[in-house]
N, C-alpha and C positions, 0 to 999 in steps of 0.2 A: 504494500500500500504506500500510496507518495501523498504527503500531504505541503503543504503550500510553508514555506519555515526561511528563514537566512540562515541557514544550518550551510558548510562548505562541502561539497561532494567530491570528490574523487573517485574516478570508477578505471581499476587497473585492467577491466577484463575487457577492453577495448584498443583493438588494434596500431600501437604505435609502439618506437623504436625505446629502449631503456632510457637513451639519452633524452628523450622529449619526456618522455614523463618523468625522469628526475627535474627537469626544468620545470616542467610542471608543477610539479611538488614540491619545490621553493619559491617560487613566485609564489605558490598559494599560500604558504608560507609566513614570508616576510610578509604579504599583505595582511596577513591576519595578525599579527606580533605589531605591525604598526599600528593599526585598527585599535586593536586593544591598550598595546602601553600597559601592561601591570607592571606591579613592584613587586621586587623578592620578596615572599612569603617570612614572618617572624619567627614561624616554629621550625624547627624540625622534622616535625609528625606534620599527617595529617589526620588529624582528629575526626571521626565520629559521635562526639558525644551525645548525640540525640538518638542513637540508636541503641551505644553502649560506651559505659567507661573506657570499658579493658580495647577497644576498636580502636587502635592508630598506625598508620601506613608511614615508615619512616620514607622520610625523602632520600634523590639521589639513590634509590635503589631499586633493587626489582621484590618485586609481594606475588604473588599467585591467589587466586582467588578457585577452590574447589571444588565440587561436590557433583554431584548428576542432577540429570533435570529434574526440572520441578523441585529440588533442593534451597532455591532463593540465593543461589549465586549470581544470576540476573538483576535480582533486586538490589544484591550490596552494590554489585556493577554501578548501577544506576545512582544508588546512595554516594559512590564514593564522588563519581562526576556530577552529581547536583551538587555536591559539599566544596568541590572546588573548584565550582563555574562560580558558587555562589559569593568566592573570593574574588574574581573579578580575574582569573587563570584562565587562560586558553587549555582547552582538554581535544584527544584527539582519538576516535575509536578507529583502530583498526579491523574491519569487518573482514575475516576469512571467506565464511560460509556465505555471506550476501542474508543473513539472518536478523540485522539491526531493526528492529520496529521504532524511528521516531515517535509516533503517535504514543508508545506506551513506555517510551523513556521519558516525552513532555510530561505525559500524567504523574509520571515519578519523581519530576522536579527538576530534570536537566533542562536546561537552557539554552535550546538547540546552535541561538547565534553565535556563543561561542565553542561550538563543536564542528572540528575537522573530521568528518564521516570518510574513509578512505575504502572501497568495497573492492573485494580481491577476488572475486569470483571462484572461492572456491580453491584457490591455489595457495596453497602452505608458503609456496617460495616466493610468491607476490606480496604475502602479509608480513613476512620477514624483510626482503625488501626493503617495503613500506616504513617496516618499523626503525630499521638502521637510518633510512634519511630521515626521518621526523624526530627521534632520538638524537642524532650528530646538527640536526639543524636549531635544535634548544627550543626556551623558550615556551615549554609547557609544562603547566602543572599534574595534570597526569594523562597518557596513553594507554591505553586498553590496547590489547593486543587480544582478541576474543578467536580461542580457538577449541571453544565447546563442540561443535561438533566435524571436527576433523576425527579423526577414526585413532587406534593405539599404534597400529601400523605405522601412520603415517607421522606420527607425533612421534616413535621409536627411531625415524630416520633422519630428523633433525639434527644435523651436525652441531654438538654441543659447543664448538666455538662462537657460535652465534650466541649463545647465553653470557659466555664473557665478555664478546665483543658489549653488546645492552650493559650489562655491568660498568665498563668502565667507561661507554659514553655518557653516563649519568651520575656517576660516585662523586663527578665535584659541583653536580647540581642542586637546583632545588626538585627537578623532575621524579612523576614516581610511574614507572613501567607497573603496570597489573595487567600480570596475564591470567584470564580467564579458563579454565580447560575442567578438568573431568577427573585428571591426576596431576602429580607432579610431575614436571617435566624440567626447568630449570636446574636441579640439583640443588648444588652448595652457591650456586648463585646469586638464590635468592635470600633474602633475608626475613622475609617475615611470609609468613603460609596462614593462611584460614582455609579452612574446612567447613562447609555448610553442608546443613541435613535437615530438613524436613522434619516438623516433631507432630505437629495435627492441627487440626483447624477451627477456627472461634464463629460459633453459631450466636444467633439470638432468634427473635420471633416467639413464635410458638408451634409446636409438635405440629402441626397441622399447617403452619406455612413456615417453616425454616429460612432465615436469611443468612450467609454466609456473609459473614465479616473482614473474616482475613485468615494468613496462615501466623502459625508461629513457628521461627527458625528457629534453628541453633547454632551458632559460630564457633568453632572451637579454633582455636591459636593454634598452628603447630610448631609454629619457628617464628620468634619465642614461643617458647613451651608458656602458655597462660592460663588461666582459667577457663571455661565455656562462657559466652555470652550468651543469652536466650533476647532474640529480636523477635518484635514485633511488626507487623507488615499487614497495608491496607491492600486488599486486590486491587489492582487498575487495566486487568489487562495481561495477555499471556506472558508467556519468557520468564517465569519466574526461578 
């Protein structure tokens, strides 16, 4: 579904040369970093605390975000890019799959004008790509690198240098890479791991006309090893 937004497009699965669509993908770029003009971020972290204490993405590195569908790792997706649109941060999803719903990321509170939407058609090695020139070209507060539904196979073949390479284009930034996926894939590269799971879901009404309300998740840390957070989540719409 396309809906009408100042959201920036980039669509890799259309025929031109590498060299033009890296040029591409700086022009779109800097015009976007001019556009905006933010100032470096004060913290280090990037905080969640509207969802949970214990929820912070440290800057300058790589996080992973876990769990299988319908787990609410869609939802954090979208929490962590409202939280730092809502700094006034340029944020940038890299869509593998061509799976990004607009419509139910607005609902969710991202801010589409400041989101670089780059869609990869499905090719692993497009979104990677993608991700090394918008990582080397700075200037954002966090990238998504969404690769929920690429397959084990295909995620096993990922030459592990490319997780260092992201590593150290960002360690002397304020930028935060969140890759999306289904398991770990990063390694020791990343620095901080949540795990999302699904715990059940919050009715009201009555026996006779039930209204669903929402789901409740659960976040568990795994790198820092932290406590479980328990989130709560309004439905707005599928991807969750």
């Amino acid at each position: 579904m396309w809906i009408s937004s100042p959201h920036i497009l980039i669509d890799t699965g259309r025929k031109r040369s590498e060299n033009i669509l890296g040029e591409e993908m700086a022009n779109t770029l800097l015009s976007a970093l001019v556009r905006k003009g933010t100032s470096p971020p004060e913290s280090s972290f990037l905080a969640l605390d509207h969802l949970s204490q214990s929820l912070r993405l440290p800057r300058g590195a790589i996080s992973e975000i876990l769990g299988r569908r319908s787990s609410g790792r869609t939802a954090l997706v979208h929490a962590i890019l409202a939280e730092s649109l809502s700094r006034g941060e340029i944020c940038a999803f890299i869509d593998c799959a061509d799976s990004f719903d607009p419509a139910t990321a607005r609902n969710n509170g991202v801010a589409l004008d400041g989101l670089l939407w780059v869609r990869c058609g499905k090719k692993p090695d497009s979104a990677l790509k993608a991700a090394d020139w918008i990582l080397h070209g700075g200037g954002f507060g966090v990238v998504v690198l969404d690769l929920c539904d690429a397959s084990p196979e295909t995620l096993r073949r990922i030459p592990l240098p490319w997780w260092y390479r992201f590593r150290r284009a960002i360690e002397s930034t304020t930028s935060i890479l969140a890759i999306a996926g289904s398991h770990s894939i990063a390694g020791s590269c990343a620095s901080c791991v949540i795990e999302m799971e699904r715990r059940g879901a919050r009715w009201s009404g009555s026996a006779q006309v039930p209204v669903l309300d929402g789901i409740d998740f659960r976040a568990a840390s795994r790198k820092p090893v932290r406590a479980a957070a328990p989130l709560r989540a309004v439905l707005s719409g599928a991807g969750l």
